[in-house]
VOGU-3710 file (C-alpha; in Angstrom, 3 decimals, decimal comma):
1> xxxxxxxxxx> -150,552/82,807/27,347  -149,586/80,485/24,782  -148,217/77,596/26,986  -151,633/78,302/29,330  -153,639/77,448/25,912  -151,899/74,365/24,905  -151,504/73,277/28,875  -155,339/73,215/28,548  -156,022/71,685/25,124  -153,588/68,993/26,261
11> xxxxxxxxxx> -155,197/68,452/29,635  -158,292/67,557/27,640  -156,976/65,611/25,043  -155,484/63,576/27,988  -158,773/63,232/29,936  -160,105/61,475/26,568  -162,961/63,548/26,882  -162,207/65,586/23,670  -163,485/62,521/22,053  -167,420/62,694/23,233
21> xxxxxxxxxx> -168,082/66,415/20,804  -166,812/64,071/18,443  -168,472/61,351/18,344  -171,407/63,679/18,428  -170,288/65,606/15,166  -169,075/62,078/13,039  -172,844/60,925/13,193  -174,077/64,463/12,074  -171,653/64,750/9,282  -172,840/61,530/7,928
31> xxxxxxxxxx> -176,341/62,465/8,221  -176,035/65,834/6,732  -173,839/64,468/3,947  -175,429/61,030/3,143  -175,618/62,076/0,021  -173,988/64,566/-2,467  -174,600/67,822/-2,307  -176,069/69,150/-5,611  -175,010/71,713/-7,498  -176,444/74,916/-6,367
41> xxxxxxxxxx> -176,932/74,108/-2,857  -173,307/74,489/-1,738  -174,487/77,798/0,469  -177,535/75,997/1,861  -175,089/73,087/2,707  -172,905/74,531/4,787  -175,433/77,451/6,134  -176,845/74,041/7,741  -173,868/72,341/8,866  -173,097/75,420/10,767
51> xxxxxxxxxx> -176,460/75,579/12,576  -176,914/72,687/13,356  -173,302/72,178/14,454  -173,473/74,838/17,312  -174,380/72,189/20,486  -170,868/70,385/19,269  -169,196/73,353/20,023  -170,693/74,105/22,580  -170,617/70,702/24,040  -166,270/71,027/23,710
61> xxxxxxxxxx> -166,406/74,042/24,852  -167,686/73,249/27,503  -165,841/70,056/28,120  -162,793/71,552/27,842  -163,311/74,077/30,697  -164,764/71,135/32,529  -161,904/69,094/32,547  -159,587/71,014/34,931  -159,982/70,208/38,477  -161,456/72,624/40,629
71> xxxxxxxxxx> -158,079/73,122/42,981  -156,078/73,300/39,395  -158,109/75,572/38,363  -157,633/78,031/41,696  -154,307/77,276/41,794  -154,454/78,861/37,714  -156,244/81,950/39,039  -154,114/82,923/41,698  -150,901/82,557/39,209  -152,330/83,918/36,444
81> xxxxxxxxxx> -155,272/86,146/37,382  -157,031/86,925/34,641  -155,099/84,682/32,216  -156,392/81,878/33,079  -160,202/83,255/31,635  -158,825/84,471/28,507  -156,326/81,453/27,766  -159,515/79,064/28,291  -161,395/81,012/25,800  -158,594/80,604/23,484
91> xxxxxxxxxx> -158,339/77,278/24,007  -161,933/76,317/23,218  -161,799/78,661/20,199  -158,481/76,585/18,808  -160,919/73,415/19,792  -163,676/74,289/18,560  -162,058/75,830/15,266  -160,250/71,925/14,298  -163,999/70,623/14,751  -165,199/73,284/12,432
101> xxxxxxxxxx> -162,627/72,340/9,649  -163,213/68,940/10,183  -167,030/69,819/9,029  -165,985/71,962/5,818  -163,646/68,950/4,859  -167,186/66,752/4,874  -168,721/69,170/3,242  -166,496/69,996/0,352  -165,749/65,778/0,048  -169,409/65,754/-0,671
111> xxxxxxxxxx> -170,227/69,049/-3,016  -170,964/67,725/-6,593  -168,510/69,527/-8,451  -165,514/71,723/-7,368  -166,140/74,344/-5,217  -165,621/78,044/-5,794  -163,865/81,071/-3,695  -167,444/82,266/-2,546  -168,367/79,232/-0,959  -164,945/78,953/0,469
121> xxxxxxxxxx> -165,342/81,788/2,410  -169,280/81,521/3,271  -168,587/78,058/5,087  -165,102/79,344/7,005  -167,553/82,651/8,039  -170,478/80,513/9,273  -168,230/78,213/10,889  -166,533/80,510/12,883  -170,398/82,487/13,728  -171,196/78,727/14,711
131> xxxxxxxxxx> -168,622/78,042/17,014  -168,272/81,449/18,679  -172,010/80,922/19,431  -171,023/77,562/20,787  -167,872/78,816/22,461  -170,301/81,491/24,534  -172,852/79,075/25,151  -170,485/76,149/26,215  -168,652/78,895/28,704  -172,281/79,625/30,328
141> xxxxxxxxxx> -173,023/76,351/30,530  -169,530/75,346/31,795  -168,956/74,503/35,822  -167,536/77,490/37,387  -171,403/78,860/36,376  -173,114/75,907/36,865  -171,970/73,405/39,190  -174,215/71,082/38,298  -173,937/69,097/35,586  -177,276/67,892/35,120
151> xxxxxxxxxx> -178,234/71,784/34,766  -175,516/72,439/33,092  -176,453/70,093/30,520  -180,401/70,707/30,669  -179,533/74,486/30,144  -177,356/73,738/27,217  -179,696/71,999/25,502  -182,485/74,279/26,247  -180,503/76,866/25,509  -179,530/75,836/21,666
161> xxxxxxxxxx> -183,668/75,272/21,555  -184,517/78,724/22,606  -182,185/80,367/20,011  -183,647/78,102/17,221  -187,210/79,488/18,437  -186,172/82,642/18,888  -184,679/82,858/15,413  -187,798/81,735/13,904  -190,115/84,304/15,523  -190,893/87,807/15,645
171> xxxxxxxxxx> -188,401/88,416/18,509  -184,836/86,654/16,405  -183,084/89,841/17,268  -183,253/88,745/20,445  -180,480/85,678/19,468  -178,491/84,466/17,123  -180,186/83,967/13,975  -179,022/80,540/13,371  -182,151/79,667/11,199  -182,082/82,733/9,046
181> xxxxxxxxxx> -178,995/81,278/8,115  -179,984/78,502/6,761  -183,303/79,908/5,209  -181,502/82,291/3,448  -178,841/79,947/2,162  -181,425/77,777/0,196  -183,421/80,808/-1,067  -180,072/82,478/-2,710  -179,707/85,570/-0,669  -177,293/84,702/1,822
191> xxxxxxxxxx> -174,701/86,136/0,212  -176,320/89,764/0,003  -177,425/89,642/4,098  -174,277/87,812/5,227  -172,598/91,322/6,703  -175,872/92,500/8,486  -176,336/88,493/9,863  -172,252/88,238/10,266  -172,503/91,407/13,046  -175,935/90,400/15,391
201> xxxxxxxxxx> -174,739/86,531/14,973  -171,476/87,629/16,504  -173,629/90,637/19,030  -175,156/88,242/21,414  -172,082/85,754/21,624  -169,578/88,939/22,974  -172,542/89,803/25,403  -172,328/85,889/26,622  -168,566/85,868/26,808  -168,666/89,383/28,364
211> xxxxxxxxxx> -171,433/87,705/30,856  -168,965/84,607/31,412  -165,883/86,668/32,447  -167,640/88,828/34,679  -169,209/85,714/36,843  -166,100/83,993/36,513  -164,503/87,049/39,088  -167,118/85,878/42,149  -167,347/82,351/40,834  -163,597/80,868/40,400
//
């Protein structure tokens, strides 16, 4: 499983397109972190990093299950079976999951004074919410599901849209609450609703990745 993993995270390396999510997430990280990050704010700083971070992820994730040819990837299935699924999750997750620290490092080079254990631990936890909702939507969006990539790419983007307009109306159990995150972070109660948000922000990703392996058996 291992060698599957870094046989995929090599492949796109290789194919240079690992370098498209980030050129997407450089621009962001300046623009969130133009300037310093008060003191106070540190939650509400990285609440939004995370939220707005999610089409990056899902964007790699995406990109990376892209960039195996089709007859590699049959030839993958029929030696592996159902290795091949898992070892591509895994390998978007360890993606994914270097972009993620890449965005804490921004964040905590920009907080205005040192930051403590809590906040620590609030960024790594909304970082990995962020990217396993990017991971779920980047496998959905990905070409085994949807061969084409101008739907695949209207779908993703569409898709990130719905769950920030889901999140802000009556129906946000219906998605991940990506903006709840980031309200609560700036009104000081994030902390206090972080196990409550923590499961249904991690609910609807499972049901995606669920959805993703079981259309991945009729479309290979």
């Amino acid at each position: 499983m291992i060698a599957l993993v870094r046989f995929r995270i090599a492949g796109y390396v290789r194919s240079h397109r690992a370098l498209q999510p980030l050129i997407g997430l450089l621009p962001l990280l300046a623009i969130l972190y133009a300037a310093p990050v008060p003191a106070g704010q540190e939650i509400g700083a990285t609440a939004d990093s995370a939220g707005i971070l999610i089409p990056v992820f899902a964007w790699a994730a995406r990109g990376l299950l892209d960039s195996e040819p089709d007859e590699q990837r049959m030839i993958s299935i029929t030696a592996a079976g159902r290795r091949e699924i898992i070892s591509g999750i895994l390998a978007v997750y360890a993606f994914d999951l270097g972009l993620a620290a890449i965005a804490e490092a921004a964040l905590l080079a920009r907080l205005s004074s040192g930051p403590s254990p809590v906040v620590l631990l609030t960024g790594v936890c909304l970082h990995f919410l962020a990217v396993t909702a990017g991971v779920a939507l980047g496998a959905l969006t990905s070409r085994p599901i949807l061969p084409s990539p101008a739907v695949s790419s209207l779908v993703l983007i569409f898709g990130y849209l719905a769950m920030l307009l889901l999140s802000a109306s009556g129906a946000r159990w219906l998605t991940v609450p990506v903006l709840t995150w980031m309200k609560d972070g700036h009104h000081g109660v994030l902390l206090d609703n972080l196990p409550g948000l923590a499961a249904w922000s991690l609910l609807w990703p499972v049901v995606g990745l669920a959805a993703y392996a079981w259309l991945r058996r009729t479309r290979p």
